[in-house]
Structures are given as C-alpha cells and as structure tokens.
TIRO-2110 file (N, C-alpha, C; in Angstrom, 1 decimal):
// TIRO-2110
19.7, -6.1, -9.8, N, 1, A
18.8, -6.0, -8.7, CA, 1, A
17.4, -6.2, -9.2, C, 1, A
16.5, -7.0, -8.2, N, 2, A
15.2, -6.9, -8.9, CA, 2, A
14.5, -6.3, -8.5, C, 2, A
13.6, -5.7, -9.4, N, 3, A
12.5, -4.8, -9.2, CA, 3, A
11.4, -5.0, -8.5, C, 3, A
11.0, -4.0, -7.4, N, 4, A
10.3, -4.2, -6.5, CA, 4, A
8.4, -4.4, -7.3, C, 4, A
8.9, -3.8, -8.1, N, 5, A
7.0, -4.0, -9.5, CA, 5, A
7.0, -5.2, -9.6, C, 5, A
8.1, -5.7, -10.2, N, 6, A
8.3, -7.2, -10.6, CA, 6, A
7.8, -8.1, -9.3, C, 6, A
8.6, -7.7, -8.6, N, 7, A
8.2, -8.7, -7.4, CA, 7, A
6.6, -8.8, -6.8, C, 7, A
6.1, -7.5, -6.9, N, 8, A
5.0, -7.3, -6.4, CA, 8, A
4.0, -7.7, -7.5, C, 8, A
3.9, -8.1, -8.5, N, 9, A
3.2, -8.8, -9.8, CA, 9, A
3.4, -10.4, -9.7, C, 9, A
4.3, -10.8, -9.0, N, 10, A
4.7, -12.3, -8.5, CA, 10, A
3.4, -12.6, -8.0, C, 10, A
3.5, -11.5, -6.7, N, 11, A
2.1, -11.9, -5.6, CA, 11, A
1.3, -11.1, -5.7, C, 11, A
0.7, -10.8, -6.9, N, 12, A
-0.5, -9.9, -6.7, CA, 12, A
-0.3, -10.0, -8.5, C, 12, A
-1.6, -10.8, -9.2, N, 13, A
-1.3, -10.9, -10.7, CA, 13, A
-1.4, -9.4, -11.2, C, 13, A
-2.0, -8.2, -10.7, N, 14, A
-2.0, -6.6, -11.2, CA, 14, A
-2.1, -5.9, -10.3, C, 14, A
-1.4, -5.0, -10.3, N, 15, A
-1.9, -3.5, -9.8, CA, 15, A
-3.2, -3.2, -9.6, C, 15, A
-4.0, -2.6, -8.4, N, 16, A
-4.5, -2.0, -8.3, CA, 16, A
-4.2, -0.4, -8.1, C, 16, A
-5.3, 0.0, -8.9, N, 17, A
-5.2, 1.7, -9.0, CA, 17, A
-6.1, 1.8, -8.0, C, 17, A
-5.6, 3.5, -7.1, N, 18, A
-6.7, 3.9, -6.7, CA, 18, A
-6.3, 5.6, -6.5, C, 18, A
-7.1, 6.5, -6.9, N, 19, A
-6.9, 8.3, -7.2, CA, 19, A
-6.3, 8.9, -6.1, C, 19, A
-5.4, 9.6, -6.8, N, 20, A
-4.5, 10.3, -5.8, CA, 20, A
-5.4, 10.7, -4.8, C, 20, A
-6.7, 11.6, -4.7, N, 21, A
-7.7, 12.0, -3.8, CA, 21, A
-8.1, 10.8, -3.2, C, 21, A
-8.1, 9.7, -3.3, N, 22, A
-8.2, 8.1, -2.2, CA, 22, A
-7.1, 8.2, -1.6, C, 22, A
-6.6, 8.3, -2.3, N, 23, A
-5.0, 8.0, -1.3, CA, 23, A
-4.6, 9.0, -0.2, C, 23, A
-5.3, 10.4, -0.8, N, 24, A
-4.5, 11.7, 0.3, CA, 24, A
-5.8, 11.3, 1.5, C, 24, A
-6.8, 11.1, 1.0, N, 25, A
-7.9, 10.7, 2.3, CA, 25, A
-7.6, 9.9, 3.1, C, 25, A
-7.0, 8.6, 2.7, N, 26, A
-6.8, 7.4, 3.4, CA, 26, A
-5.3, 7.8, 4.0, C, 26, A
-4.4, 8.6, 3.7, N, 27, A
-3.1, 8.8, 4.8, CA, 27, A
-4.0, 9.6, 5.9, C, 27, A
-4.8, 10.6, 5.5, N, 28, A
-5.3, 11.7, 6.8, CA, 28, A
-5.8, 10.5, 7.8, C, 28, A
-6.8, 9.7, 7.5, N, 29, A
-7.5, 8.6, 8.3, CA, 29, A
-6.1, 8.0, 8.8, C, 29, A
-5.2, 7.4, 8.1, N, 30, A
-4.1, 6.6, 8.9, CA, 30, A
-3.8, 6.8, 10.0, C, 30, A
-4.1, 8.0, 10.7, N, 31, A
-3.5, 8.6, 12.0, CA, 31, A
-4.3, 7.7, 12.9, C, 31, A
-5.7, 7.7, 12.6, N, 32, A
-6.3, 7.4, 13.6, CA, 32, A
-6.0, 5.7, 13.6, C, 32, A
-5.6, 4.9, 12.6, N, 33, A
-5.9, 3.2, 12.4, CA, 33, A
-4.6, 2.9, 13.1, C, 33, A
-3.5, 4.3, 12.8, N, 34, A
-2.3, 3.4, 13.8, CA, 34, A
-2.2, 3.6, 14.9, C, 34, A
-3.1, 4.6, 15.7, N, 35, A
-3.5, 4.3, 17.0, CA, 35, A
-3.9, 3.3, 17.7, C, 35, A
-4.8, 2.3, 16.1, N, 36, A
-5.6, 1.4, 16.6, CA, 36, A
-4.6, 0.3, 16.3, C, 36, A
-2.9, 0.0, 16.5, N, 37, A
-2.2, -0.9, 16.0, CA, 37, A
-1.9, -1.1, 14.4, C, 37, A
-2.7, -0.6, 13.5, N, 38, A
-2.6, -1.0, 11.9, CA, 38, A
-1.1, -0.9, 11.7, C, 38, A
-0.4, -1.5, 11.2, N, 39, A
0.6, -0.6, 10.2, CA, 39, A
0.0, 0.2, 8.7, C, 39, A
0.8, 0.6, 7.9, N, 40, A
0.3, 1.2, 7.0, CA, 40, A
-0.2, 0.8, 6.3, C, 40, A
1.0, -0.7, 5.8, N, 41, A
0.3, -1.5, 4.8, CA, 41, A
-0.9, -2.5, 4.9, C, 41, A
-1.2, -3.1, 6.1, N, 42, A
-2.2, -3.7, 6.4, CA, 42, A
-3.6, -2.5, 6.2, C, 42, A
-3.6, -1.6, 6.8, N, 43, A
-4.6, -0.4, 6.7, CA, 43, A
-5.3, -0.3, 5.3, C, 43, A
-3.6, 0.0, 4.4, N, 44, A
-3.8, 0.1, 2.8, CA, 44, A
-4.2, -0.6, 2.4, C, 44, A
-4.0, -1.9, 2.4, N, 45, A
-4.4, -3.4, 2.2, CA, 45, A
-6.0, -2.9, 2.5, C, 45, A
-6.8, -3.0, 3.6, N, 46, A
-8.1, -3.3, 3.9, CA, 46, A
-8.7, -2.0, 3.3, C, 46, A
-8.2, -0.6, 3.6, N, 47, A
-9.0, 0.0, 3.1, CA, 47, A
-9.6, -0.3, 1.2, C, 47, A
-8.5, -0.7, 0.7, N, 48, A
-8.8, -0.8, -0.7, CA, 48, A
-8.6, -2.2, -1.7, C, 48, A
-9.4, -3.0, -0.1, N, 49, A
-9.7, -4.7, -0.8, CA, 49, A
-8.6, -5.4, -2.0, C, 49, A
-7.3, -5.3, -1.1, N, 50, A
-6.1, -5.4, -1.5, CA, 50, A
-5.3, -7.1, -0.9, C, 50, A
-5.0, -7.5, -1.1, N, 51, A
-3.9, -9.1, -0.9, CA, 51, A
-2.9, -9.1, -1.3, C, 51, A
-2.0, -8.3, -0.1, N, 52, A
-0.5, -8.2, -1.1, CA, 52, A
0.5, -8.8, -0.2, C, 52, A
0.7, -9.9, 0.3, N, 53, A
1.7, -10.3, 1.7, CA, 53, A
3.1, -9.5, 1.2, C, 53, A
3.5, -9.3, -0.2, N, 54, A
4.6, -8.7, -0.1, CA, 54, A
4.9, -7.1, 0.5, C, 54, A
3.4, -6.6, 0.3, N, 55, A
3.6, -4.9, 0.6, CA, 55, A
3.3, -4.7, 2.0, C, 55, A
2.6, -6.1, 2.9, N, 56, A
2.2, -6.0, 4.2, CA, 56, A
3.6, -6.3, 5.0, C, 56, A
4.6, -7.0, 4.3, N, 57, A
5.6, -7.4, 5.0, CA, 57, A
6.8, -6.1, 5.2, C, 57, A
6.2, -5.1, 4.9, N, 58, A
7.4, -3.5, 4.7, CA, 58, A
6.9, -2.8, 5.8, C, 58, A
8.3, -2.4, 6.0, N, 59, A
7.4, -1.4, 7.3, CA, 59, A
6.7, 0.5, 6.5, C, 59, A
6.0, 0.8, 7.8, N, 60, A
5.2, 2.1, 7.3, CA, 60, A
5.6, 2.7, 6.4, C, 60, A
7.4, 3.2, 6.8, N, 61, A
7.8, 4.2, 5.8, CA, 61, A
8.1, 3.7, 4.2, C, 61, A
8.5, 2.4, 4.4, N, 62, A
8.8, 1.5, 3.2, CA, 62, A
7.7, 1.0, 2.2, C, 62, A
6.5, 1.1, 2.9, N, 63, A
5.3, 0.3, 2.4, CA, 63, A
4.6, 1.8, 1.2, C, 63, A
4.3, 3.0, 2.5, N, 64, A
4.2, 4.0, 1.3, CA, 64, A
5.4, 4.5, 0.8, C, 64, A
6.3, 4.8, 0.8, N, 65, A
7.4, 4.9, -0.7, CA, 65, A
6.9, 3.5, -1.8, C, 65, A
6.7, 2.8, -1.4, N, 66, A
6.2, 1.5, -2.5, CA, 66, A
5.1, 1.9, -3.2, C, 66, A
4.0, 2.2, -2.3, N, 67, A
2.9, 2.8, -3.2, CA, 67, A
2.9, 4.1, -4.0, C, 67, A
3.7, 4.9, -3.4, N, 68, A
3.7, 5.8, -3.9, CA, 68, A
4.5, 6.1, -5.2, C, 68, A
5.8, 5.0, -5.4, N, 69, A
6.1, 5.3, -6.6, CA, 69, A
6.2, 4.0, -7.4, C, 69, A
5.4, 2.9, -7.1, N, 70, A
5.0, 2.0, -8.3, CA, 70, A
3.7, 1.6, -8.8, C, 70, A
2.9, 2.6, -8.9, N, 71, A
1.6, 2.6, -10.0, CA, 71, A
0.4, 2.3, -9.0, C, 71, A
0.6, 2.3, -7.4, N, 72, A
-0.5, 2.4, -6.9, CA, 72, A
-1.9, 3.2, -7.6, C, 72, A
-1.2, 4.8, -7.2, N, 73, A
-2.3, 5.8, -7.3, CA, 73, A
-2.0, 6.6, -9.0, C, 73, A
-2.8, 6.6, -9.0, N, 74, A
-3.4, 7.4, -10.6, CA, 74, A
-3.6, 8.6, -10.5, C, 74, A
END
C-alpha cells in the first residue's frame, strides 16, 4: 500500500509545519468557514498559504485525520 506522506510529497515538494496552538485555533474558527461552504481542507489550505490538490481532494473527516497524523502540526 502506498503511503499517504509519500503521496502527499509527490504534490507538495515538503511539509508544512504549523503549532499545535495554530491548529487548535484554526479547528475552533472552522465552525464558522463551514458555514460559509469551506470544507476543511480548502479552509486549511488558505488559512496556512498551503497548495495541496491532494489534501483538498479528502473529505472533512479524512482531510484532518491526514493532518493530524502526518507531520502537519509540531
């Protein structure tokens, strides 16, 4: 099986890090962006000047399990 890191280094040459304290702020705010239509990953994507067609293509719940356990947050 291939690895979803792997894949996501395909389209995106590194990781972006960003602190667990960015990240717990930016889910509280998500309430209000998917009001405004966002999905999660598009949101994630703009909030933290991100280009990842692979992580925008996952839905909500799949997009953060992805960040959350492949080296997004620090």
């Amino acid at each position: 099986m291939f690895h979803l890191g792997a894949l996501e280094s395909l389209t995106n040459n590194r990781l972006k890090t960003i602190s667990k304290q960015e990240y717990n702020l930016f889910c509280k705010r998500f309430i209000f962006l998917k009001l405004q239509g966002k999905s999660f990953a598009e949101a994630f994507c703009e909030q933290f000047n991100m280009n990842s067609c692979f992580l925008q293509n996952l839905s909500d719940q799949t997009a953060q399990d992805h960040i959350e356990k492949l080296g997004y947050i620090r």
